[in-house]
C-alpha positions as a LaTeX table, in Angstrom:
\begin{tabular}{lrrr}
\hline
Residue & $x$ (\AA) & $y$ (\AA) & $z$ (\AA) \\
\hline
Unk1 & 0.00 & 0.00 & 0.00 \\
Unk2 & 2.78 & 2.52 & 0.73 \\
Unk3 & 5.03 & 2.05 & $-2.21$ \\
Unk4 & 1.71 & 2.07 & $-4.27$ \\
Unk5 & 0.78 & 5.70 & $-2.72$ \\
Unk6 & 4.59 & 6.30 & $-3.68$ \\
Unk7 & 3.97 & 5.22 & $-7.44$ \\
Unk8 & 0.54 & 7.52 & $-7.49$ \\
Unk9 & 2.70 & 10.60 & $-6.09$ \\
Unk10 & 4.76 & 10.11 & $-8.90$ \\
Unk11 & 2.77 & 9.46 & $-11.54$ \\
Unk12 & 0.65 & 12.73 & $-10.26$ \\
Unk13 & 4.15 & 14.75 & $-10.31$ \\
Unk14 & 4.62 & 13.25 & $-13.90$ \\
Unk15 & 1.53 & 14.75 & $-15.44$ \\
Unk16 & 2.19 & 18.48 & $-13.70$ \\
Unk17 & 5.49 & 18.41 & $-14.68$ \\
Unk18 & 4.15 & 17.39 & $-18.38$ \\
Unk19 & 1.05 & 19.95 & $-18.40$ \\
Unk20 & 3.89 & 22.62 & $-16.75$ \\
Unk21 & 6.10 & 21.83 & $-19.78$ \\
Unk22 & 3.14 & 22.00 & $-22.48$ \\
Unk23 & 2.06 & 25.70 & $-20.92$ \\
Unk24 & 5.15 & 26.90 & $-21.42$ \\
Unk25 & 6.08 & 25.59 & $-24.85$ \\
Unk26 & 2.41 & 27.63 & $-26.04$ \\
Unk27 & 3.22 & 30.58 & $-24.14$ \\
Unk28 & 6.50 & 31.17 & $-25.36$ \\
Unk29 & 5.21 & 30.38 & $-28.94$ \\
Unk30 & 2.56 & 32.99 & $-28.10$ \\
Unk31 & 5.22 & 35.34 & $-27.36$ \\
Unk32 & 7.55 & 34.84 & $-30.28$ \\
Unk33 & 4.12 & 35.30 & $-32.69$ \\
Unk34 & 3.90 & 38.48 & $-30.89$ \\
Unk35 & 7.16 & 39.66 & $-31.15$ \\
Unk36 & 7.14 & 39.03 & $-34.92$ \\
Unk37 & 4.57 & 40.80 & $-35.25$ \\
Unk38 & 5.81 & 43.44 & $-33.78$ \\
Unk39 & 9.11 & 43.55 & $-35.50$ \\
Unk40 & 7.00 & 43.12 & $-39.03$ \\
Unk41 & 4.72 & 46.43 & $-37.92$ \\
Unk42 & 7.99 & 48.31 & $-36.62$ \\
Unk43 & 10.10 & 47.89 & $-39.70$ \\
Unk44 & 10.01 & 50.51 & $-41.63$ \\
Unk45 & 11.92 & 48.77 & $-44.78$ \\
Unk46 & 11.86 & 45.47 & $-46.84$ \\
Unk47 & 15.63 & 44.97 & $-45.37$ \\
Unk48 & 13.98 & 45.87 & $-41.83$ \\
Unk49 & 11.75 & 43.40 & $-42.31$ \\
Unk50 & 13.75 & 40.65 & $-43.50$ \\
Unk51 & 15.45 & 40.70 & $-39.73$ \\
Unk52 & 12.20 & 39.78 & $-37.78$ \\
Unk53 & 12.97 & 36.01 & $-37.47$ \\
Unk54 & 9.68 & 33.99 & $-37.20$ \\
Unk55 & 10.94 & 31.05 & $-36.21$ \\
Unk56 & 12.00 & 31.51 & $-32.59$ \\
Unk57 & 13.08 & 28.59 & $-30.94$ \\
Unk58 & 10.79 & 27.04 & $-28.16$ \\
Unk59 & 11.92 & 24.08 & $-26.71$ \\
Unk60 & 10.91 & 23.15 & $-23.34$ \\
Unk61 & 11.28 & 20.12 & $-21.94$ \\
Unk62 & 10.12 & 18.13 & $-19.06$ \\
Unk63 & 11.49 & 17.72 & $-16.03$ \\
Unk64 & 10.47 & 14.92 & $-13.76$ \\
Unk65 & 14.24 & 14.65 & $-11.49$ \\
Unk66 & 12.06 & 16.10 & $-8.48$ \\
Unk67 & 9.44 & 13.31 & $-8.95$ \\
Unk68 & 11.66 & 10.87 & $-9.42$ \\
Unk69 & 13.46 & 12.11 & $-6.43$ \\
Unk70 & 10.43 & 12.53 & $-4.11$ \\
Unk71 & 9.89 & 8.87 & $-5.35$ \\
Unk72 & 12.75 & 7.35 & $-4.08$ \\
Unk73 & 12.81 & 9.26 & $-0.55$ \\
Unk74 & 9.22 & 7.83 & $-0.35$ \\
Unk75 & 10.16 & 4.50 & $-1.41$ \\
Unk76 & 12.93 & 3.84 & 1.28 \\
Unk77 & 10.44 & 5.98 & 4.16 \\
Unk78 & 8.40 & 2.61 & 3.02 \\
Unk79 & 11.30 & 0.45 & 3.76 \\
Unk80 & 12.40 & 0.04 & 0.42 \\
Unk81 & 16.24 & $-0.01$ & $-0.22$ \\
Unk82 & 17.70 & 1.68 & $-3.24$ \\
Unk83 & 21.58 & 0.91 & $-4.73$ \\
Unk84 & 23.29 & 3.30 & $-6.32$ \\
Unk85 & 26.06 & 3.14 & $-8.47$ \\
Unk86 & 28.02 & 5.81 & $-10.37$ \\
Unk87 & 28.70 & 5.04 & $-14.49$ \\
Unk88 & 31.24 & 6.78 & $-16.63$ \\
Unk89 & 29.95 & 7.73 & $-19.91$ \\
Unk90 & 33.02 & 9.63 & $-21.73$ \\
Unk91 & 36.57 & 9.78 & $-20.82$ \\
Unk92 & 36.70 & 7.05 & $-18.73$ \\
\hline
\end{tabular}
């Protein structure tokens, strides 16, 4: 029952984290709209115009390290035992 509660915390942390991520990525598409706009209604020449970039970059991503975190504080608080071990990826 405990480590299932554990799971459902996470899970739950999963989906803000995801919904979090999604608001963002359409606000700050919103915003770069709007500031083409702008720059398109500002420029006062073709060559002016040519600068607005439409294509701002929005990439945000989701970050679920806190739920997985809260996750595994919860798991051992529920007697569960987690091992750790470190792994060298480059330049070993």
């Amino acid at each position: 029952m405990c480590v299932t509660q554990c799971a459902s915390t996470r899970d739950m942390c999963r989906m803000m984290e995801e919904t979090r991520a999604s608001q963002e990525q359409a606000q700050c598409q919103q915003n770069a709209s709007m500031r083409y706009a702008l720059c398109l209604s500002n420029a006062k020449t073709d060559q002016a115009r040519s600068q607005c970039n439409a294509n701002s970059y929005c990439g945000r991503n989701v970050n679920t390290a806190r739920c997985e975190e809260s996750y595994r504080q919860c798991f051992q608080n529920c007697g569960g035992k987690i091992d750790s071990f470190q792994v060298c990826d480059f330049g070993c």
